[in-house]
C-alpha distance (Angstrom), angle and dihedral (degrees) to the residues before:
residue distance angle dihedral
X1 . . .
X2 3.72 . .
X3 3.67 93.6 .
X4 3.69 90.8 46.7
X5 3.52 90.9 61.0
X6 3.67 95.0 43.9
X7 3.88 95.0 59.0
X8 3.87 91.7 39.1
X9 4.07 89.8 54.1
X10 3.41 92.6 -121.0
X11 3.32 98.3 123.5
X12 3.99 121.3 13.9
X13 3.68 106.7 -144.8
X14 3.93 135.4 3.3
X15 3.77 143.7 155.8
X16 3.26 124.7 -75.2
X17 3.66 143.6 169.8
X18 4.30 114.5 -112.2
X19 3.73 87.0 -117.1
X20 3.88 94.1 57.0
X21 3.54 100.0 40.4
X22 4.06 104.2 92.7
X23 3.55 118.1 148.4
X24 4.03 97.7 13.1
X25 3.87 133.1 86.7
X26 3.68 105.5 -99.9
X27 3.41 123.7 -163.9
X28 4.22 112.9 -156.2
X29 3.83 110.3 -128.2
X30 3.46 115.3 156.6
X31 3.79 135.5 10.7
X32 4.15 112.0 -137.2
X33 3.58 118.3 -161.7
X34 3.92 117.3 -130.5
X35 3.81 122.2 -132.2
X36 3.70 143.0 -177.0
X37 3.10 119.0 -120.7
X38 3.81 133.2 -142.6
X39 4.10 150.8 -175.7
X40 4.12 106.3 -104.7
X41 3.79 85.1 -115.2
X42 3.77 89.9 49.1
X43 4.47 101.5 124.1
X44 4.37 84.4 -134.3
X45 3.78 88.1 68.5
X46 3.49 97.0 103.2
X47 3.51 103.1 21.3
X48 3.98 115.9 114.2
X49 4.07 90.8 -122.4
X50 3.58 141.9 9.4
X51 4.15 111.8 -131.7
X52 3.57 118.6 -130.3
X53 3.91 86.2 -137.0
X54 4.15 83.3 65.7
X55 4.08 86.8 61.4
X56 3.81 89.0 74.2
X57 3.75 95.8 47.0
X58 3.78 92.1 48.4
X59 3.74 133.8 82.0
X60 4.45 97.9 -109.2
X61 3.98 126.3 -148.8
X62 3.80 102.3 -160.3
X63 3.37 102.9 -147.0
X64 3.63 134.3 -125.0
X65 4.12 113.6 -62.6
X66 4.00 94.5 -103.1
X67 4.09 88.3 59.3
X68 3.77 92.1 41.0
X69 3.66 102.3 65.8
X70 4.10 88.2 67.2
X71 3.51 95.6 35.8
X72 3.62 91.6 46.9
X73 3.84 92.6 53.4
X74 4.25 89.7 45.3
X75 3.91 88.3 46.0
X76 3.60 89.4 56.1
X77 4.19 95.7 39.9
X78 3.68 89.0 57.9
X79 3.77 94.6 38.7
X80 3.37 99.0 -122.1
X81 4.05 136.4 150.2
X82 3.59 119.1 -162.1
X83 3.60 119.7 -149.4
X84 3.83 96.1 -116.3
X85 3.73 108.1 -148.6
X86 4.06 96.5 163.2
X87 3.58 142.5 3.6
X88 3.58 128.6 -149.0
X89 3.89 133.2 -168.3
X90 3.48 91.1 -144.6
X91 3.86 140.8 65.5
X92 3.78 96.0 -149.3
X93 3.98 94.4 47.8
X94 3.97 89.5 49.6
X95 4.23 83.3 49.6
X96 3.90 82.7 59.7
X97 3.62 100.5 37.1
X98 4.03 85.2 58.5
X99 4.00 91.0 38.0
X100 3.93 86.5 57.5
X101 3.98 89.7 48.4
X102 4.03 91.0 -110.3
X103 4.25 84.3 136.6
X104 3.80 142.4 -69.8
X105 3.74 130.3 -69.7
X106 3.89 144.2 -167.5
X107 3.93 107.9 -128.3
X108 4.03 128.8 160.9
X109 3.70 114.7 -95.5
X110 3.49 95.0 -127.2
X111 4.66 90.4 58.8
X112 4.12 74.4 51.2
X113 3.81 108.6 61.0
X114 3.57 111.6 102.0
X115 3.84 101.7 19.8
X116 3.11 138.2 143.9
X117 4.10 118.4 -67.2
X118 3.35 88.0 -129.2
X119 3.91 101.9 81.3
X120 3.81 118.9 57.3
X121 3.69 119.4 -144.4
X122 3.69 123.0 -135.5
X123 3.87 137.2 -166.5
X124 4.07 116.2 -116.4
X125 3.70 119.8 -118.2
X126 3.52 89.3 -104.0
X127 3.68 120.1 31.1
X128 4.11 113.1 -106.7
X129 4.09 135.6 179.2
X130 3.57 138.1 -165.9
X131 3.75 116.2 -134.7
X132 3.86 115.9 -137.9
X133 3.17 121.9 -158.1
X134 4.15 148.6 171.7
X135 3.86 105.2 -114.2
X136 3.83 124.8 -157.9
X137 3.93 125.6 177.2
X138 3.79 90.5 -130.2
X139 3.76 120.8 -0.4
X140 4.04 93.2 -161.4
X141 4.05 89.9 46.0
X142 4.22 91.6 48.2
X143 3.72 114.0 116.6
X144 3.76 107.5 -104.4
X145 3.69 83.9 -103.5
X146 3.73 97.2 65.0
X147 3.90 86.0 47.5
X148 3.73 94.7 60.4
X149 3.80 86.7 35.0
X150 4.13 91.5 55.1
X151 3.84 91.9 33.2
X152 3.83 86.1 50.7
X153 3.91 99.3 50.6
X154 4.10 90.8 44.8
X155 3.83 99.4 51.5
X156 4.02 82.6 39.6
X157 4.02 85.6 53.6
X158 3.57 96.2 42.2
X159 3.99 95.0 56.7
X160 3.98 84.5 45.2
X161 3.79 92.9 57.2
X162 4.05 87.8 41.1
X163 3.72 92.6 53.3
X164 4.04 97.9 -117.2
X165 3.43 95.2 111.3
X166 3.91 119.6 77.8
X167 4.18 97.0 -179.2
């Protein structure tokens, strides 16, 4: 939706993941590790990674279409095709789909903090981020507000990353 509303002018910046940001500046801000995601029972709990060859054996919750556009690209990368059981349009429902034990998932560890002890999160055979980023159609056309505005939330981001900032 956010990039909808970009192109359309309706709003004139928002965050975005890398992935999802065709056809707009995007400025990278933070990088957001990606994770599989598993029932408590799940026998991957405690292993150190999950393969990507596992993803075809396993019952798959394709999560909602803001997570998809990195997982898509990764599932591709590593050549992998999930067997797809359900889809949902949202991250938390596809957190409780797994937490019931309808399937796994691949979510961003950020949509993961504070959930539910019920799911287990475990590291992907090969280590993979998201990028967010603040998106603008055209940083040089932006209002001099949405300058400050995107000039604000990087510096605010890079002090974040570098430790200076306690918010």
């Amino acid at each position: 939706e956010v990039n909808g509303w970009i192109t359309a002018g309706t709003i004139d910046c928002g965050f975005v993941t890398m992935a999802g940001g065709d056809g707009f500046e995007v400025f990278p801000l933070v990088q957001d590790r990606l994770l599989v995601i598993v029932p408590k029972d799940h026998p991957f709990i405690d292993a150190s990674y999950f393969p990507f060859a596992q993803m075809a054996q396993e019952a798959f919750i394709m999560p909602g279409e803001g997570s998809n556009y990195d997982l898509g690209q990764l599932l591709r990368s590593a050549h992998v095709k999930p067997n797809v059981v359900f889809s949902a349009s949202d991250d938390y429902a596809t957190i409780a789909m797994v937490a019931c034990g309808l399937g796994i998932s691949v979510l961003p560890e950020l949509i993961l903090q504070g959930a539910t002890p019920e799911i287990c999160a475990v590291n992907l055979e090969k280590e993979s981020y998201r990028t967010i980023g603040i998106a603008v159609r055209a940083a040089q056309a932006a209002s001099p507000a949405t300058q400050q505005f995107v000039a604000f939330v990087r510096h605010y981001f890079a002090e974040l990353i570098e430790g200076r900032t306690t918010h």
